[in-house]
RODO-2510 file (C-alpha; in nm, 4 decimals, decimal comma):
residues 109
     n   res          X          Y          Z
     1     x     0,0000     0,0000     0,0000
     2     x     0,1309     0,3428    -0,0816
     3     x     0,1460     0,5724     0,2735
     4     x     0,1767     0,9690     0,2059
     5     x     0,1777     1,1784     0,5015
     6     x     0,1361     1,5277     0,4704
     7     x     0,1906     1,8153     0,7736
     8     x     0,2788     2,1310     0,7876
     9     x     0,6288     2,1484     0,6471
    10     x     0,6481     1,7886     0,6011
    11     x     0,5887     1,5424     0,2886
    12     x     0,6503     1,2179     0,2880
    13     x     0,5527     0,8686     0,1454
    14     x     0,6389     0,5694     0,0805
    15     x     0,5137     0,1767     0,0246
    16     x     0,4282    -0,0317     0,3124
    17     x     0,3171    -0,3968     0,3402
    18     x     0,0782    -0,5678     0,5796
    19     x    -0,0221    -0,8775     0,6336
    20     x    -0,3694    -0,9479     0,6368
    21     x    -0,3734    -1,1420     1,0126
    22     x    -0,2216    -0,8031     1,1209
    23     x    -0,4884    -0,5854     0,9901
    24     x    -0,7545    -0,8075     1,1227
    25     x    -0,6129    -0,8644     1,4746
    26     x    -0,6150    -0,4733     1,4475
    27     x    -0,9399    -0,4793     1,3220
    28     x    -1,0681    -0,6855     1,6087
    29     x    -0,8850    -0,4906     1,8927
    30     x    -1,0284    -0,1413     1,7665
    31     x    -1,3823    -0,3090     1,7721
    32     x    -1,2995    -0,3905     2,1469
    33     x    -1,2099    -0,0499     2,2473
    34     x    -1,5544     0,0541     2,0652
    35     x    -1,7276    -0,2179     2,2540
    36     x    -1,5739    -0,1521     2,5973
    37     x    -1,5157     0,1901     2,6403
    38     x    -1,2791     0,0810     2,8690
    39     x    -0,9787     0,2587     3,0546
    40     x    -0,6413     0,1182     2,9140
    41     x    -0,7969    -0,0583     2,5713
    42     x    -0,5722     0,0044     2,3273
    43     x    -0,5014    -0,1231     1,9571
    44     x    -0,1558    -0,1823     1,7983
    45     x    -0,0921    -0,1897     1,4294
    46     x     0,2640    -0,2535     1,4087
    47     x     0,3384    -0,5025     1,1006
    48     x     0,6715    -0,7261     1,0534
    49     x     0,7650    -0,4703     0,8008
    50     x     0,8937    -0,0843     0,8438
    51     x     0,7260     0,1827     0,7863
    52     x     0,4025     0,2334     0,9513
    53     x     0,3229     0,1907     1,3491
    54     x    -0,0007     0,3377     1,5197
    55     x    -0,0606     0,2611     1,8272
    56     x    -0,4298     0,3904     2,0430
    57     x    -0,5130     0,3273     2,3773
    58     x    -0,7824     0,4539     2,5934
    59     x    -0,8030     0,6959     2,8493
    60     x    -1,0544     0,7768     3,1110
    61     x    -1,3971     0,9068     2,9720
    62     x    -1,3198     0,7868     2,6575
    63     x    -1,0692     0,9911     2,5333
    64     x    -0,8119     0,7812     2,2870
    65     x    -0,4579     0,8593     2,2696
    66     x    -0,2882     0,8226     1,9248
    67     x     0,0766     0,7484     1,8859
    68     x     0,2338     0,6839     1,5403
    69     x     0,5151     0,6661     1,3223
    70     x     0,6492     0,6644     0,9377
    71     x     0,9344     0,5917     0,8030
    72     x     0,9555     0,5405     0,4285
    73     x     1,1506     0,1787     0,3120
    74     x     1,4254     0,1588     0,2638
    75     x     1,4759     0,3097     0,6539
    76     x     1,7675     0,5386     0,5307
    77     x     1,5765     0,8563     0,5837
    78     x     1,4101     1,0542     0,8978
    79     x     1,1386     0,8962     1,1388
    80     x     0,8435     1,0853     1,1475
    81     x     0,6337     1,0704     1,4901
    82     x     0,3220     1,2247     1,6359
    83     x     0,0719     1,1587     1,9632
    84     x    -0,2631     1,3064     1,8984
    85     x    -0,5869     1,2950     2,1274
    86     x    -0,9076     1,1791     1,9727
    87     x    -1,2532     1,1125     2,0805
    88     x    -1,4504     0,7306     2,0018
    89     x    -1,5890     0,8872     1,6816
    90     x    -1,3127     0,8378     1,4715
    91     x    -1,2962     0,4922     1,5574
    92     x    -1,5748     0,3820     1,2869
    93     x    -1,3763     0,5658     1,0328
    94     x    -1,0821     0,3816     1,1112
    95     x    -1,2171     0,0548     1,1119
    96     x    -1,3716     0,1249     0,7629
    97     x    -1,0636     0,2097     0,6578
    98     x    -0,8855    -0,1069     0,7375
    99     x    -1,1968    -0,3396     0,6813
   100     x    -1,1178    -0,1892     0,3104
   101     x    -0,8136    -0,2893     0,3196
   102     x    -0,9036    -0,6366     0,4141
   103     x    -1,2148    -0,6582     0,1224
   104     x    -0,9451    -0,5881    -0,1348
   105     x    -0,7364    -0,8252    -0,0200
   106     x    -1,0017    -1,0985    -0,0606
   107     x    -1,0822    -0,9951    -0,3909
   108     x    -0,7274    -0,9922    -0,5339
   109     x    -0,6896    -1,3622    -0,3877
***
C-alpha cells in the first residue's frame, strides 16, 4: 500500500506492506475499544515490516490517545512521529478504513 503523510512542512511517502492477520487482529482490537469503552484498551498496528506503526489506547472518559510513526523503506531517511488525542468517533472511520483494506485483499486472492 502506498502511505503519504502530509503536515505542515512535512511530505513524505512511501510503500508499506501488511499482512492481512495483522490488519484483522487490528481490526478486532479497535472493535474492542468501541465495545468496551474501557480505561487502558488500546489497539496496535505494528506489522513485521517498516514503515508504519499506530498505536491507540484509551483513556478515562473515553478519550483515545494516538501514537504513530512513518518511516519510508528503505529506513535510510528521517522517522516521522506524532501523539494526537481523539474522541470514540473516529474509531468507525478507522475501522472502515482497514476493513477496506481487508475486502481488497479478498478480492485480489
Amino acid at each position: 500500500m502506498f502511505v503519504k503523510v502530509a503536515l505542515p512542512g512535512i511530505d513524505a511517502e512511501g510503500n508499506w506492506s501488511a499482512m492481512p492477520g495483522e490488519l484483522k487482529k487490528f481490526w478486532m482490537e479497535l472493535q474492542s475499544m468501541k465495545a468496551g469503552n474501557n480505561f487502558g484498551t488500546s489497539a496496535i498496528l505494528s506489522g513485521t515490516e517498516l514503515g508504519l506503526g499506530i498505536s491507540l489506547r484509551m483513556l478515562e472518559r473515553g478519550l483515545i490517545i494516538m501514537d504513530w510513526s512513518f518511516q519510508p523503506r528503505p529506513p535510510d531517511g528521517p522517522k516521522i512521529s506524532g501523539v494526537c488525542g481523539l474522541d470514540q468517533t473516529f474509531l468507525d472511520d478507522l475501522m472502515d478504513g482497514v476493513q477496506s483494506l481487508l475486502d481488497f485483499h479478498n478480492s485480489t486472492s
